[in-house]
N, C-alpha and C positions, 0 to 999 in steps of 0.2 A: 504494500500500500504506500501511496504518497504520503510523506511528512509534511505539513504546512510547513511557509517559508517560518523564521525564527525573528525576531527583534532585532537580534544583530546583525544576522542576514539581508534584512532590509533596509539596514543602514548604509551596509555596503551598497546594492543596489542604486537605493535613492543617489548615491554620491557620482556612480555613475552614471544615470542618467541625465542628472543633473550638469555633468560634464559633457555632456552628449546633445544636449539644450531640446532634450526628447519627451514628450507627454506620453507618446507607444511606445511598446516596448516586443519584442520577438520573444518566446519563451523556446530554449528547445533542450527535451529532454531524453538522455539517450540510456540502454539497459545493453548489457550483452546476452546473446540469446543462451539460454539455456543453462544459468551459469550456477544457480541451484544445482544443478544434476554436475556441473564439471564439480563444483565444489566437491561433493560430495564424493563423487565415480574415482578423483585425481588424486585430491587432496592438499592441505594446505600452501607447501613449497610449490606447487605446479601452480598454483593463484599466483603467489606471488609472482611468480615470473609471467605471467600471461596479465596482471594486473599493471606490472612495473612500464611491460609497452603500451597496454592500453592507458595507462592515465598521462603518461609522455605524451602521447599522441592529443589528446581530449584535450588535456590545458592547454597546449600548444596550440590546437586549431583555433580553438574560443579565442585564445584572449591574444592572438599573435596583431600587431600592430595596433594595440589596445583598442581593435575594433570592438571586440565583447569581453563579456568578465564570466569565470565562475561565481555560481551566485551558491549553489551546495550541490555536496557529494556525498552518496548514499550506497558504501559497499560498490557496487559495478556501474551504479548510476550518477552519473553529471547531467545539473542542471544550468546552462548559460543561458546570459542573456544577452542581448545586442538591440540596438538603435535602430537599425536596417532591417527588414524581412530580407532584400538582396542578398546583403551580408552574411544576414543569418543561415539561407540558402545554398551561398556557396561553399561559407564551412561546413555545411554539412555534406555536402557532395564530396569534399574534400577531404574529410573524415573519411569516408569509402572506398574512396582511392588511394588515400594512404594505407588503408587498413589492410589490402589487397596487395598491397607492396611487402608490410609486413608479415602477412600469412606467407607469402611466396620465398620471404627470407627464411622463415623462420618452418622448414617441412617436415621437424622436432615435434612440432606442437600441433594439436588441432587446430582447423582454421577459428579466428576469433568473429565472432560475425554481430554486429551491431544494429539497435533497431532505435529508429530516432522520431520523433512527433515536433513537428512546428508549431505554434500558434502563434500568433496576433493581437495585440489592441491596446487601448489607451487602459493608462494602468493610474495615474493619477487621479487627486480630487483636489483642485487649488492646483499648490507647488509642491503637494506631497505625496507618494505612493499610499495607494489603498490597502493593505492589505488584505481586505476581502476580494476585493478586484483581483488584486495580482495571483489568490491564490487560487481563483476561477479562471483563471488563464494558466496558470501551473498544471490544476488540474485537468484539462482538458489536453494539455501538450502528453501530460501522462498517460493520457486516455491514449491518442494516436500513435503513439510509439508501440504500447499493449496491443493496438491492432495491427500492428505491422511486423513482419516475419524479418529475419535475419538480412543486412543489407538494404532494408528497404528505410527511405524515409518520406515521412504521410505528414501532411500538413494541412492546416484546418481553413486557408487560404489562397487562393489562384496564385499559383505560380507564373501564369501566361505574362506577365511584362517582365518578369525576370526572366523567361525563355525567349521572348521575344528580342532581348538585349542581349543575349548569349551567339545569336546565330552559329549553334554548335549544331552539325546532324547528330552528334555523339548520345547527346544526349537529349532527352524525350521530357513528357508531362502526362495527365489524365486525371480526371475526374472520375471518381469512381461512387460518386452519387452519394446518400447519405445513410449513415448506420446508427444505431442504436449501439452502445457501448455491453459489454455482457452484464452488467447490473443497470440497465434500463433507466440510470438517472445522467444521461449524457446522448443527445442527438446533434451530429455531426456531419455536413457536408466534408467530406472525405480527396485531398486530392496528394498523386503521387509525383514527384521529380527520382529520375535515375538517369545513370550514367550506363548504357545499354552494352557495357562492353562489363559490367560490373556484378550489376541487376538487372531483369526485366520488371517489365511493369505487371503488376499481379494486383488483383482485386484482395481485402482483405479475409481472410481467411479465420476471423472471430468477428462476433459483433452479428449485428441481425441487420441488413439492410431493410430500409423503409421502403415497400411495394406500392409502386401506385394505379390504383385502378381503373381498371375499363374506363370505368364512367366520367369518373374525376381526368381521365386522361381527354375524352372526348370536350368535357366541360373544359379544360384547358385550352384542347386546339379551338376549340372556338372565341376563345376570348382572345389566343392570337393573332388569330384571322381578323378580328375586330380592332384589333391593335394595330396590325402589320403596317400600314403605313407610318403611322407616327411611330413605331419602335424603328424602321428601315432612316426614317429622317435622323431620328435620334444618333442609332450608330454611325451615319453616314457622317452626322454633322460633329460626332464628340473627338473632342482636342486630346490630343496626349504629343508629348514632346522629352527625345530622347537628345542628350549631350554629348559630346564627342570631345577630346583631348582638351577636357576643361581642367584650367590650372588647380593647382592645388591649396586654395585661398577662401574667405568668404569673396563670393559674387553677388551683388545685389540687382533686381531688375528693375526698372523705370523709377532707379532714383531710392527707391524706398524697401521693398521688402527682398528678403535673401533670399537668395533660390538653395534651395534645399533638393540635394540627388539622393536617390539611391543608390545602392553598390559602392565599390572601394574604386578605386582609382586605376588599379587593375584591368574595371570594366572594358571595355572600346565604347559602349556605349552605357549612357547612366540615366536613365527615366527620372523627371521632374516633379517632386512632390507635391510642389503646388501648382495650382490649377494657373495654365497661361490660354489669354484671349486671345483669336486669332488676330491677324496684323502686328505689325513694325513697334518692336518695342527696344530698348537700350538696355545691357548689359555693363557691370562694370567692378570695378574691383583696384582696392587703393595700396598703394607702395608706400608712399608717406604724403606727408600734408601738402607737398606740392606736385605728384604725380601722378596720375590716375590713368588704368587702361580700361578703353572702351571698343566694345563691339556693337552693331547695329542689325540684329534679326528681323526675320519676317516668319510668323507663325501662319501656318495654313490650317484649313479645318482636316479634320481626321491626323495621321499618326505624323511626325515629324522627325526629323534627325536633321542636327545643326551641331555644326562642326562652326564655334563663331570664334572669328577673326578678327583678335583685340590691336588695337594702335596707341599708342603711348601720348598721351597728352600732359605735359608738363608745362606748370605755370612760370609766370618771367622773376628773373629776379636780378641784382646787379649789386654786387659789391667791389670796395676798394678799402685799401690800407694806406695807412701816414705812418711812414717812420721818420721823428726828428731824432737828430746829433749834433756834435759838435762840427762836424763837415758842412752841414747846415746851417750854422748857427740858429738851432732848433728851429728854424722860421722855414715853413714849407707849404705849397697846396698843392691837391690832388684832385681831378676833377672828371668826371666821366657820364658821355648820355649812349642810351641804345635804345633801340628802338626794335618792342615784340609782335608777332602775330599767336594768338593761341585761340583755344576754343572751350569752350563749358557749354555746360546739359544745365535746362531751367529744371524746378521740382517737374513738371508737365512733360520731360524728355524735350525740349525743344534745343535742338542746337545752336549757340550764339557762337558769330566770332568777333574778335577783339583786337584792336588795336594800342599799344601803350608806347609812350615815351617814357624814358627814367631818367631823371638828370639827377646829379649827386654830387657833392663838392666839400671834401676834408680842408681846414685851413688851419696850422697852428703858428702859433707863434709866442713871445716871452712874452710874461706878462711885465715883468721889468728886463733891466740890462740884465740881472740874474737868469741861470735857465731853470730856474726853478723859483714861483711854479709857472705853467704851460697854462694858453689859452685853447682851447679845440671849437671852431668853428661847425656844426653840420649844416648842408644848406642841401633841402630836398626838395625835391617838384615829381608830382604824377599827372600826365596828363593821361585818359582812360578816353577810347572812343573818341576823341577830337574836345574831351572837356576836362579843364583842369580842375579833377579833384584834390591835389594836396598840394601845399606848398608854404614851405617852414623853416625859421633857421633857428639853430639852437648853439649859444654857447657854455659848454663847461669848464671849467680851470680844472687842472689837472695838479697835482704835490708827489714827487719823489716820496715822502713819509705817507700817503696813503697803503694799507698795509692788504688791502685786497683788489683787484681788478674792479674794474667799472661794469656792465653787463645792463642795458634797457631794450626790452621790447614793446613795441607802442602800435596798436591798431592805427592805422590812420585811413583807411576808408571801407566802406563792405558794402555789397548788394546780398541779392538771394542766394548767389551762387560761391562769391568767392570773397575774399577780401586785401587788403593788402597793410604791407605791415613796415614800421621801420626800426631796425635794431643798429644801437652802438655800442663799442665796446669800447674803453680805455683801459690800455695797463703802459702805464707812464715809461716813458714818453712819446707809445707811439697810442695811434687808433685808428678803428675801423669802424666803417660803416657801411649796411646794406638796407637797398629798400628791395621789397618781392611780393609776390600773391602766394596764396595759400586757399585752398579748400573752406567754406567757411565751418564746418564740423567741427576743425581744427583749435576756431578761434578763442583767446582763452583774454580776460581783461588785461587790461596795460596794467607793466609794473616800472615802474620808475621810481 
């Protein structure tokens, strides 16, 4: 019998899902077949040794690139958990294939043959695991594994967009309708994933499937027929959108919400968690406060595959430095204009582009015949689009006994999209100064 998950147990959990920024969660629960009877038939030292490979293998699948965690272990049985159904799917495939490697090493020992149950679903209430949720998802992961023979694994939901992103002949899927569990308190849509060089696909072989009748059959097609066009629109019309060599980062779409894949990186292709509209939307994803890549998609109706093509957009920026000396007689200027082209996305996705001047100019000099202390001039100007939004001069005195660097950053203009900023720095007797744009996300108050 299944143990409920433990207090401690789902502390673990929570922490990782929480790390996972995940409200679902995949439940999958694996037994070795028969292993009652090996126990017994073998005997202790032959466990161990057939244990020692199997639970190597188990933790290693679960939890390798901290996709999933063990969540508990029960004598032959691991319970993991993961973020992904994808994920969760192809460790388990993975699991089988290894397992078959192993058996093939190892022709000492019976083959070890493993039987695994998937489930699915939001396991939260707020920002906390349920535990009566989670362990009506435990339980039912246990259920399907119980009804699945050696090698197989049975999952309590459609594998088809995970096969669909696989485009492997290797391996296969099917629906094997819905059962009744052998103590009649669990009714289950039943479906299988195999690797057909491994497993075949087999109906299960406990459990009672649900028959449907003549009548009830006939009452069906006719409410399909009644249906049939508005369900043929419906399919024809419903979006789904698969990713292709997307970096390895948050991506956010139109601006605002992150796009959330399935599967590992691995994938070639990775299905879209959330629901995208057909038409022209903007993709994007940030390096640091002044650089951002964007790509521009077109979503169609029905099934999608975008391979999108990011271009690096970098905002302007222009700095310079003042070293005074005695070669100098600390008395110097420095002065420099450039002139940018860039572009930014409004909240709306609209593309704007931009034009700026940056003119900037260091000037130092004694404040008496002494070189100490130093006057520092900065004299900035933004012109933005053909209109001069900033323009300033600042002077500070500078002291040889000043016992820390100078450091200011100062907003000096912003719109919706970006803003621009001017920093100085003094460490006596030289300085610098830089004006530049920045992301306005980024923007933090002046500190002077």
């Amino acid at each position: 019998m299944i143990q409920p998950i433990t207090p401690e147990e789902l502390q673990s959990i929570n922490k990782y899902r929480r790390s996972s920024a995940s409200a679902f969660l995949t439940i999958m629960f694996t037994s070795i077949k028969n292993f009652s009877q090996i126990r017994k038939l073998q005997g202790i030292e032959y466990i161990k040794t057939i244990l020692a490979l199997h639970d190597t293998l188990l933790e290693d699948s679960i939890e390798k690139d901290g996709a999933g965690m063990v969540a508990k272990r029960i004598d032959d049985s691991y319970v993991g958990v993961f973020a992904s159904p994808a994920i969760a799917i192809d460790r388990a495939m993975q699991i089988q294939a290894s397992l078959k490697k192993i058996n093939d090493a190892h022709p000492e020992l019976e083959n070890i043959e493993i039987m695994i149950g998937l489930e699915t679903g939001q396991v939260t209430v707020g920002d906390e695991i349920n535990v009566e949720i989670f362990n009506y998802h435990l339980k039912r992961s246990y259920a399907l594994q119980n009804l699945a023979d050696g090698k197989q694994i049975f999952l309590g939901f459609s594998p088809e967009d995970w096969f669909f992103a696989q485009q492997n002949k290797q391996f296969a899927w099917k629906s094997h309708g819905k059962y009744h569990t052998s103590d009649h308190t669990l009714l289950m849509e039943i479906y299988e994933v195999a690797d057909k060089e491994i497993c075949k696909i087999t109906p299960p072989n406990k459990g009672k499937k649900l028959k449907t009748f003549p009548w009830m059959a006939a009452g069906i097609g006719l409410l399909l027929l009644a249906m049939l066009a508005g369900g043929f629109f419906w399919v024809a019309n419903k979006t789904a959108v698969w990713f292709v060599h997307m970096p390895d980062t948050k991506i956010f779409i139109d601006q605002k919400d992150q796009i959330i894949l399935d599967g590992t990186l691995q994938n070639t292709a990775r299905k879209c968690l959330r629901p995208i509209t057909p038409g022209r939307h903007i993709l994007h994803y940030d390096i640091h406060y002044q650089v951002k890549y964007y790509a521009e998609i077109d979503i169609a109706k029905g099934k999608n595959y975008i391979d999108p093509k990011f271009s690096e957009t970098r905002l302007p920026d222009l700095s310079r430095r003042l070293d005074l000396n005695a070669d100098n007689d600390y008395t110097n200027t420095v002065t420099a204009t450039k002139r940018f082209q860039y572009i930014t996305y409004t909240k709306s996705s609209e593309k704007k582009s931009h034009q700026v001047i940056i003119e900037l100019t260091i000037k130092g000099h004694k404040a008496t015949e002494k070189p100490d202390p130093i006057i520092f001039e900065f004299l900035s100007s933004v012109t933005l689009d053909g209109k001069v939004v900033h323009e300033a001069t600042r002077s500070i005195p500078s002291s040889a006994s000043e016992k820390e660097p100078m450091r200011v950053n100062i907003p000096i203009y912003n719109d919706e999209e970006h803003y621009y900023f001017l920093s100085y720095g003094i460490n006596h007797p030289s300085a610098e100064l830089t004006i530049g744009a920045a992301y306005i996300e980024y923007m933090k108050p002046a500190k002077e």
